[in-house]
BADOMAR-43513 format. One record per residue (C-alpha): chain; x, y negated, z negated. Coordinates in steps of 0.02 Angstrom, whole numbers, plus 32768, in hexadecimal, padded with zeros to 4 digits. Layout:
N
c:A, px:X, py:Y, pz:Z
...
END
This chain:
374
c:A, px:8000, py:8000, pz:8000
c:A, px:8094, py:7F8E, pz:7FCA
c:A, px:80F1, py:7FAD, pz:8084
c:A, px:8039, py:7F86, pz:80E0
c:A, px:803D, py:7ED7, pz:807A
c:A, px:80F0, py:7EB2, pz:80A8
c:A, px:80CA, py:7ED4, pz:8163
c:A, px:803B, py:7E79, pz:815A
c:A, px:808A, py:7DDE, pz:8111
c:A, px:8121, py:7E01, pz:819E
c:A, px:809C, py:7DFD, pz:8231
c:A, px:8029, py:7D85, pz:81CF
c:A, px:8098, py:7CDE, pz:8199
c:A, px:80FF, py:7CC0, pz:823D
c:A, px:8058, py:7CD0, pz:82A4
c:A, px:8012, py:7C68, pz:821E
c:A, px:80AB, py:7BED, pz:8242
c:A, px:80A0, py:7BE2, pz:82FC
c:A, px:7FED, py:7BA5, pz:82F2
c:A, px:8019, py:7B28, pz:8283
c:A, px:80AB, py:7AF7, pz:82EC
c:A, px:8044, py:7AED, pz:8379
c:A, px:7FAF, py:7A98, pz:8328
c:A, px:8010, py:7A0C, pz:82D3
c:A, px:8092, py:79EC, pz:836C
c:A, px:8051, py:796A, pz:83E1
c:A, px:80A1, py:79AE, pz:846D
c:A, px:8033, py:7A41, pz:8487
c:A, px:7FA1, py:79BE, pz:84C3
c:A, px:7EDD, py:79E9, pz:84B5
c:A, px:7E84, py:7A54, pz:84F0
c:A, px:7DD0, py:7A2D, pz:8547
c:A, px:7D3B, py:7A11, pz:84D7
c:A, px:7CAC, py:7A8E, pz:84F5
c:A, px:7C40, py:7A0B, pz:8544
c:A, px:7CCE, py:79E5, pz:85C0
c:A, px:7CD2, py:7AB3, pz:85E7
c:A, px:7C14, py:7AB5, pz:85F3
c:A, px:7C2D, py:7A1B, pz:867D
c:A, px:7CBA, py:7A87, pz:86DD
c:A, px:7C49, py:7B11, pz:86FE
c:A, px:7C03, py:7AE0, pz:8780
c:A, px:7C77, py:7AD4, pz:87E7
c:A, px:7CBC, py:7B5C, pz:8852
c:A, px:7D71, py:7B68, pz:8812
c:A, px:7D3A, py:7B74, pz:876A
c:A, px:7D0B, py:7C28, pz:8729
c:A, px:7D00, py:7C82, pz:8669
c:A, px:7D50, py:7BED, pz:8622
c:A, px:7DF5, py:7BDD, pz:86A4
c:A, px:7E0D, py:7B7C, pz:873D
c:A, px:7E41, py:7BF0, pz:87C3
c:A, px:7EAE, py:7BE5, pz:885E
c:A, px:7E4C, py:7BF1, pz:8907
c:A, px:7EB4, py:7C85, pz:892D
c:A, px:7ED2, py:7D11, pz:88CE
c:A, px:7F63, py:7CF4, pz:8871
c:A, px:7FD7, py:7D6A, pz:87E8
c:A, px:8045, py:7CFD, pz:8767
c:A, px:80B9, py:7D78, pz:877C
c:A, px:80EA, py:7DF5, pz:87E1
c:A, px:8151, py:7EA8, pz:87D1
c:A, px:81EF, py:7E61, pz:883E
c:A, px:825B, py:7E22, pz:87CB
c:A, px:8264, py:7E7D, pz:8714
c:A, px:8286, py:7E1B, pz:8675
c:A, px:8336, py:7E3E, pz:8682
c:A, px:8355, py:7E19, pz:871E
c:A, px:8320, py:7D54, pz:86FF
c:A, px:83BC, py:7D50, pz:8676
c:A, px:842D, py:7D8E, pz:8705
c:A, px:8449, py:7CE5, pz:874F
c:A, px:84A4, py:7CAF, pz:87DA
c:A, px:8548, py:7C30, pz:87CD
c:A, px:851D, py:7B96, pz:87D3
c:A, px:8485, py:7B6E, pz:8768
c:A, px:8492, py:7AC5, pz:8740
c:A, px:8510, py:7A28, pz:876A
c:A, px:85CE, py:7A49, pz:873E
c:A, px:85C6, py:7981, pz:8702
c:A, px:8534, py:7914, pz:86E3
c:A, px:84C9, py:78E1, pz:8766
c:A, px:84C2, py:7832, pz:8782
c:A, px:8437, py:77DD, pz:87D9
c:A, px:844F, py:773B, pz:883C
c:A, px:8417, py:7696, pz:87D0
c:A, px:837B, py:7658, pz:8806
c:A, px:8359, py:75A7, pz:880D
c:A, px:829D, py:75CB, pz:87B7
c:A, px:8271, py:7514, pz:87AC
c:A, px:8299, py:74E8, pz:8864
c:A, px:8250, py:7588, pz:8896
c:A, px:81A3, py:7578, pz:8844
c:A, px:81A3, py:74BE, pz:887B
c:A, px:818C, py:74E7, pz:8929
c:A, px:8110, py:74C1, pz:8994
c:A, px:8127, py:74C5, pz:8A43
c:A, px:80A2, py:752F, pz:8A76
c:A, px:80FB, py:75DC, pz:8A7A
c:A, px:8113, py:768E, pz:8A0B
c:A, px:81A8, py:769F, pz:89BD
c:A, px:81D2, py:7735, pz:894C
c:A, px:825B, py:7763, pz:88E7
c:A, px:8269, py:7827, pz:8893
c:A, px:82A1, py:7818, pz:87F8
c:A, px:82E8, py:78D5, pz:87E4
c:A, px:8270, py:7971, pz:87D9
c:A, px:81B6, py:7952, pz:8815
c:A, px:81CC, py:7887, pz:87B6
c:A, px:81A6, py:780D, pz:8842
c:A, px:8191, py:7748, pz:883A
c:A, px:812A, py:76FD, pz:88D2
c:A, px:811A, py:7652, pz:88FF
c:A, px:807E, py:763D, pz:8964
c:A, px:8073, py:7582, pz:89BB
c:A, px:808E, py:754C, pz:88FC
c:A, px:801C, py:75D5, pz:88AE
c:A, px:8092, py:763D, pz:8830
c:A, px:8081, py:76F8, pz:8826
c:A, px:80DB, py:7779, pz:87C6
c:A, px:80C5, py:7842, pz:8808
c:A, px:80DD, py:78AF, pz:8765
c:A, px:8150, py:783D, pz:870A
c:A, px:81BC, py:78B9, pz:86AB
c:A, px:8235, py:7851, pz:8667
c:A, px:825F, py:78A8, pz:85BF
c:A, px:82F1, py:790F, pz:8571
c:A, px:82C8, py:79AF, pz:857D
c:A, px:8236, py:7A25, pz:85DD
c:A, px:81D1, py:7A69, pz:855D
c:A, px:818D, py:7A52, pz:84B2
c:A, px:8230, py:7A68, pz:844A
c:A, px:82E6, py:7A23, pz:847F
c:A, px:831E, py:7ACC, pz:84B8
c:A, px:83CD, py:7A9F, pz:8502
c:A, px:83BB, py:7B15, pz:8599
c:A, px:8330, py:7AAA, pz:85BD
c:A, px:8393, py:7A07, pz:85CB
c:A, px:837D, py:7973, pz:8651
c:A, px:841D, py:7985, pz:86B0
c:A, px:8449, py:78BB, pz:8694
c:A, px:8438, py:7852, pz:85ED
c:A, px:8400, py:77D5, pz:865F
c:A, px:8379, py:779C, pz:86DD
c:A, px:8375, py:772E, pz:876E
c:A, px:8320, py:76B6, pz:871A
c:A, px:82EC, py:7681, pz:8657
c:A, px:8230, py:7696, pz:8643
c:A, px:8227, py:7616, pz:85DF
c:A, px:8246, py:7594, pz:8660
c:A, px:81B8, py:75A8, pz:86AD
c:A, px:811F, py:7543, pz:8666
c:A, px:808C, py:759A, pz:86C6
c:A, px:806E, py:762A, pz:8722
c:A, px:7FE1, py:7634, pz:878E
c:A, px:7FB7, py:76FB, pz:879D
c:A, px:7FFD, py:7789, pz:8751
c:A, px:7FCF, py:7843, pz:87B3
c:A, px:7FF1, py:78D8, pz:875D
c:A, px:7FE0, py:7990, pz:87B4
c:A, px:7FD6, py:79FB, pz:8723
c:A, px:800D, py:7A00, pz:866E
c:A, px:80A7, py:7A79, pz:8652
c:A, px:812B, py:7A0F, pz:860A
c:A, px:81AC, py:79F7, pz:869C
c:A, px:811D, py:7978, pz:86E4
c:A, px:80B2, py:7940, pz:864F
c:A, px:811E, py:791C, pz:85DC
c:A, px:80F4, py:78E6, pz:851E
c:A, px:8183, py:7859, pz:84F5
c:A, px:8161, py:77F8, pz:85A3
c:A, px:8093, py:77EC, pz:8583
c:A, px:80BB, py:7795, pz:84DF
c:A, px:8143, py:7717, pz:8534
c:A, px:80CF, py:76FA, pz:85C5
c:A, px:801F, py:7706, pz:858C
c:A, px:7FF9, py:764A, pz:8561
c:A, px:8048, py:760F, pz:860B
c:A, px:7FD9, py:7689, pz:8675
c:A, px:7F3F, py:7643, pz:86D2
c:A, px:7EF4, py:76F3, pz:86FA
c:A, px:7F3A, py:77A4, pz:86F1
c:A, px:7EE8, py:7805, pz:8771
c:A, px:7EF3, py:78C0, pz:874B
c:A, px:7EA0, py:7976, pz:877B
c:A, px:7E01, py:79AE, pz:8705
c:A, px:7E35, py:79C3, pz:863F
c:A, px:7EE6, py:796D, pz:8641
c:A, px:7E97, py:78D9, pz:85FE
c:A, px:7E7F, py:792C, pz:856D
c:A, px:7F2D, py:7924, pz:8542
c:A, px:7F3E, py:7878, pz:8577
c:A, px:7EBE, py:7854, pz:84F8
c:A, px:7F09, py:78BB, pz:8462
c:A, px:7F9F, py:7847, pz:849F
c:A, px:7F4F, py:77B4, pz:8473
c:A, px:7F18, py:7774, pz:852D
c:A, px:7E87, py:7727, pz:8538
c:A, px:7DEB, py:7786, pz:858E
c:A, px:7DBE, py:76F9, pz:85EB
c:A, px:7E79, py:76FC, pz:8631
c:A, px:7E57, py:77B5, pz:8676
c:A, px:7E07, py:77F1, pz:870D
c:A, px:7DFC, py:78A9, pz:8710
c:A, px:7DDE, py:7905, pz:87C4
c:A, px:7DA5, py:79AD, pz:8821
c:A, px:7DFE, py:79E5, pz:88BE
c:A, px:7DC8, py:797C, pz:8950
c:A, px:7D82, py:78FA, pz:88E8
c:A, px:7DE2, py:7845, pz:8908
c:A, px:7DF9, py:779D, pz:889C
c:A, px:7E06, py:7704, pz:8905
c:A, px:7E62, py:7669, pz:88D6
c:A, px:7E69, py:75DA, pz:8962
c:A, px:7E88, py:7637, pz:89F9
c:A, px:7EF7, py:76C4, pz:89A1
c:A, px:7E93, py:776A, pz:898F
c:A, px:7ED1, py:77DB, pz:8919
c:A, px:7E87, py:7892, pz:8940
c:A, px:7E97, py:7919, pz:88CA
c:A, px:7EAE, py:79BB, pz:8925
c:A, px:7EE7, py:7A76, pz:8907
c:A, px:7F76, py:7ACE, pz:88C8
c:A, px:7FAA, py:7B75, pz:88A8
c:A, px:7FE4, py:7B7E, pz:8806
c:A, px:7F9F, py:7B85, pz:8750
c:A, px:7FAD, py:7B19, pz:86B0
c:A, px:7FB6, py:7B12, pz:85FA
c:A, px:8025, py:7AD7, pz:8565
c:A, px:8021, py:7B5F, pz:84FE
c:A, px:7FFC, py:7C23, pz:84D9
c:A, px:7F47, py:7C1D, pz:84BF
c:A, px:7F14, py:7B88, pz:854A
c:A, px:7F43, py:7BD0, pz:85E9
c:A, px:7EDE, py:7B9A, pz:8699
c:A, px:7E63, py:7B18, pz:862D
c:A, px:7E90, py:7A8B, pz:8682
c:A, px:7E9F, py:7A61, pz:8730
c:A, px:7F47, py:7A7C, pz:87BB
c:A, px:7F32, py:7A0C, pz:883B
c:A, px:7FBF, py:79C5, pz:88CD
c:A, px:7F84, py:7912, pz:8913
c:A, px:7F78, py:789C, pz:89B5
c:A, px:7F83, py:77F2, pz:89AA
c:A, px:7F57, py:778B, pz:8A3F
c:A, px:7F5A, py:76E3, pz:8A72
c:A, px:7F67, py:7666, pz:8B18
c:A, px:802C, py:7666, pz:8AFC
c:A, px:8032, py:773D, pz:8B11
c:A, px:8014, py:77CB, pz:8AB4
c:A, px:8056, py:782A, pz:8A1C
c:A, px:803C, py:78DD, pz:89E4
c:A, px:807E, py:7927, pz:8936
c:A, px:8073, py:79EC, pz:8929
c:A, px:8095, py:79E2, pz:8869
c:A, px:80AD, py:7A9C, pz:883A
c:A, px:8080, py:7B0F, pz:88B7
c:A, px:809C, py:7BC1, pz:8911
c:A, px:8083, py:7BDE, pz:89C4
c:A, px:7FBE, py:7BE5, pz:89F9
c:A, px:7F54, py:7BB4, pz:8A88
c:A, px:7F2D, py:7B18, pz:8A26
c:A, px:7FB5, py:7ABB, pz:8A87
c:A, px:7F72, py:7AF4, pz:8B40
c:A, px:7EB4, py:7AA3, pz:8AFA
c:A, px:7F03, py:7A18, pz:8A9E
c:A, px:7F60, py:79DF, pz:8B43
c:A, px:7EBA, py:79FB, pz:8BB2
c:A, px:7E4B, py:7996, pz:8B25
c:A, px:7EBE, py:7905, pz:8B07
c:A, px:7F5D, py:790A, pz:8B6D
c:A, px:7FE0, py:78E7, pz:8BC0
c:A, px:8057, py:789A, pz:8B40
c:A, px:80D8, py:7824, pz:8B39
c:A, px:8142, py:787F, pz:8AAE
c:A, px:811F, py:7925, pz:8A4B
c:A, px:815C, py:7937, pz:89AC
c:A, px:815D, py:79FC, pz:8993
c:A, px:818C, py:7A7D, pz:890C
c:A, px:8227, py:7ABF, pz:8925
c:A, px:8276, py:7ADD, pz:888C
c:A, px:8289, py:7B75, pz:87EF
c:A, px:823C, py:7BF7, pz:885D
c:A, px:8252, py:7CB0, pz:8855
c:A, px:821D, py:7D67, pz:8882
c:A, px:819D, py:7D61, pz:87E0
c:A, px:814C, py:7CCF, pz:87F5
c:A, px:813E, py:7CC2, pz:88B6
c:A, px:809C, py:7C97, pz:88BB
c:A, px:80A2, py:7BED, pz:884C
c:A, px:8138, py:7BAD, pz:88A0
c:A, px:817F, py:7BAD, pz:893C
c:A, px:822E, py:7BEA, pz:8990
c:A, px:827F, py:7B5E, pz:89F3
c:A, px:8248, py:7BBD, pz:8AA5
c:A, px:8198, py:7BA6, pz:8A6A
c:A, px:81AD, py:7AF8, pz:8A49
c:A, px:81D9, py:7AC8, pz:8AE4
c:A, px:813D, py:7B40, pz:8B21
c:A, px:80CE, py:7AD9, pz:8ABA
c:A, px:8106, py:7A3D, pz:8AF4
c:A, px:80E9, py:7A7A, pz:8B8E
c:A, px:8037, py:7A9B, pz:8B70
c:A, px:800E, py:79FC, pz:8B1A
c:A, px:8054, py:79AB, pz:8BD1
c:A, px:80D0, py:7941, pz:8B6C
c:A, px:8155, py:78E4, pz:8BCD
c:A, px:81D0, py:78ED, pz:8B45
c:A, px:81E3, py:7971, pz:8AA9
c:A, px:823D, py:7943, pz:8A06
c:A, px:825C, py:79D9, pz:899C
c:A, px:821F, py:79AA, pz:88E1
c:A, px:822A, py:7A0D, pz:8838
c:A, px:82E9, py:7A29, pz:8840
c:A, px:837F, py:79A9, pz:87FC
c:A, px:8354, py:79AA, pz:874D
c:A, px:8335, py:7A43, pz:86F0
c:A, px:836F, py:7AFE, pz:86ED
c:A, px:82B8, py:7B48, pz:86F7
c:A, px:82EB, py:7BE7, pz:8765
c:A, px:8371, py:7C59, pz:8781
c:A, px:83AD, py:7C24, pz:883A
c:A, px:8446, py:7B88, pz:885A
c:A, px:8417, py:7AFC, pz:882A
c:A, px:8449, py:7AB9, pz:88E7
c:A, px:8405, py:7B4E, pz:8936
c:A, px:834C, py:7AED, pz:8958
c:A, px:83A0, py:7A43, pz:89B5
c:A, px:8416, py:7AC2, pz:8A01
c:A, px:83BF, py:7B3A, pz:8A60
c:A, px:8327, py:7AB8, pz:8A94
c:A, px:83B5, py:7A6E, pz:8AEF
c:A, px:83D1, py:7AF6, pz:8B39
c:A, px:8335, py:7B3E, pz:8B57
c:A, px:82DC, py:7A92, pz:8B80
c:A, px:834F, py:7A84, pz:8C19
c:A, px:8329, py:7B2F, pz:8C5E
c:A, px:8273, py:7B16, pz:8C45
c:A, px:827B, py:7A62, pz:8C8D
c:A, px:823A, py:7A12, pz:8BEB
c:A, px:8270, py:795D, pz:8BD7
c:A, px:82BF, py:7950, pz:8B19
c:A, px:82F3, py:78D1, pz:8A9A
c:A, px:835F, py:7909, pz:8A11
c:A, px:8380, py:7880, pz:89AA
c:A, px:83EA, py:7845, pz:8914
c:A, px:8385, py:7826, pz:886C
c:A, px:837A, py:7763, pz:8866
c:A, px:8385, py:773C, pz:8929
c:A, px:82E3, py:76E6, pz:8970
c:A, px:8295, py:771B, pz:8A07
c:A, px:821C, py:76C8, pz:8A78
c:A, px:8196, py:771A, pz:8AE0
c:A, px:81A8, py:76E7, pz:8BA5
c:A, px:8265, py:76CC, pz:8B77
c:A, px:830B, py:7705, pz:8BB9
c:A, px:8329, py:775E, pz:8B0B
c:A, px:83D7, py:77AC, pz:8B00
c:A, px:840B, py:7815, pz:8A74
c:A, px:8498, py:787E, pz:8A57
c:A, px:848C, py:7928, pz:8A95
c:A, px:8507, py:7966, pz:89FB
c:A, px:84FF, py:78EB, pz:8974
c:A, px:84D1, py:7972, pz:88F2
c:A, px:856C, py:79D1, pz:8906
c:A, px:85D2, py:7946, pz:88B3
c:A, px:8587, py:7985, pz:881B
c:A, px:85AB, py:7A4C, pz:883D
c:A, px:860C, py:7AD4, pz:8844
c:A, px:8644, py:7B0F, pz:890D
c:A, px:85B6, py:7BA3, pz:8955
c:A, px:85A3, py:7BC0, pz:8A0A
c:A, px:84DC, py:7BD9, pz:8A41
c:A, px:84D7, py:7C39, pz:8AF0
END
């Protein structure tokens, strides 16, 4: 009887301790109130209290085994700090000469500057990529392109779903009273909230549903992915990748995303675009379907009809077990044998849609050890 209370107490008090972790730590979000689940229902991607992908789609899959993630190639992360180029924030939000320009800011992080309108694309701009300062889990610089708190207002924020290397705790607090509206997929908000945004300064939306500012439509559209901050949330709020569209050209942000026919009907409904910004990033064999290889990223862009691709979610965390180059090097590649026009470039440098653009075909490789792609 003694031994059943001891194991009892063994299974019982760390269980006990991870609630209470999680319940008490603000970076695990909220979860959707029941009268916000009872309003999902009716909508078709929304079944027995999950949001589904349209196509049938395993978390994992049998490819890869446990062990084999922890067998890593070389080459996992920068041999030095990566440092971005220093942007000139002030002068760049201050412009308004009727164009788009965009600047990644490492990972899926993008500022846009929209004839003057101000838009960040999941503005990751913390420490580390998840919940607890794990070092494996480390940005790759101490730095950013720019200091946050430069900039007085920000006009939109889009998220594409809520795992930490895109909605990210630390940054909501620095940027919450600056934002005019976040615009994120069904149940995000939620966190938001918990955050201490305002509701008023949240506009939650479906797939194919659209928020329109001016002349800048922002359509919410799908993904193929899944969400979720921690172990007992999984799939209740909304994945979603986005178009934004406007007189000057076209934008289109795949957030997370595997390979689906999506792309071909996203590019049919609201293509061509100017630039594609398109996972490409902490792939592999077990996950296959939530992310893409850098051949299907180019495929993608392809469907979408987008004139140029920029491979996102790589350049600032080690979320996979593949180079950390291996995404910007084999698009190159790949992009030129499947006549895809590319951008590739530096975190910092500012791009301009209709532009001459020129980046650097190799600027990451200051930063790493020699490895030959064929």
């Amino acid at each position: 009887m003694k031994i059943l209370k001891i194991m009892s107490y063994v299974i019982t008090v760390p269980f006990t301790l991870i609630l209470l972790f999680i319940n008490l730590n603000p970076q695990f979000g909220s979860n959707p109130k029941k009268i916000e689940k009872k309003y999902y229902s009716a909508y078709s991607n929304y079944e027995d209290g999950e949001f589904k992908n349209k196509e049938s789609t395993a978390l994992f899959t049998d490819e890869m085994s446990f062990w084999d993630f922890f067998k890593t190639e070389i080459n996992r992360e920068p041999v030095k700090e990566l440092i971005p180029l220093d942007l000139d924030i002030n002068s760049f939000i201050s412009n308004n000469s009727n164009e788009i320009e965009l600047v990644w800011l490492g990972h899926s992080a993008f500022i846009l500057n929209i004839n003057g309108v101000i838009v960040l694309l999941d503005p990751m701009l913390g420490n580390h990529a998840a919940p607890v300062p794990l070092p494996s889990l480390k940005r790759y610089s101490s730095q950013l392109a720019f200091d946050i708190d430069e900039i007085e207002k920000i006009d939109f924020v889009i998220y594409s779903h809520d795992h930490y290397d895109h909605l990210d705790y630390p940054t909501i607090k620095k940027i919450k009273d600056k934002v005019g509206l976040f615009i994120v997929p069904l149940g995000v908000g939620n966190h938001l909230e918990g955050w201490g945004v305002n509701k008023n300064s949240i506009k939650e939306l479906n797939w194919e549903e659209s928020y329109k500012h001016n002349e800048i439509d922002f359509v919410c559209l799908p993904a193929r992915h899944f969400s979720g901050r921690g172990p007992l949330n999984r799939n209740s709020t909304l994945w979603s990748s986005w178009a934004i569209k406007s007189p000057l050209g076209k934008i289109y942000f795949s957030g997370d995303s595997g390979y689906g026919s999506h792309f071909e009907e996203i590019g049919l409904t609201h293509g061509p675009f100017d630039i594609s910004l398109i996972d490409c990033g902490q792939y592999n064999k077990a996950w296959k379907f939530s992310h893409m290889f850098p051949e299907q990223s180019i495929k993608a862009a392809k469907d979408l009809k987008s004139e140029y691709l920029i491979p996102i979610h790589w350049g600032a965390f080690t979320l996979s077990s593949h180079s950390w180059i291996e995404p910007p090097e084999v698009v190159s590649m790949e992009a030129v044998r499947l006549q895809q026009k590319y951008l590739l470039p530096e975190i910092g440098q500012i791009l301009r849609l209709g532009a001459d653009n020129k980046t650097s075909k190799t600027w990451w490789r200051n930063f790493s050890q020699a490895q030959q792609y064929d």
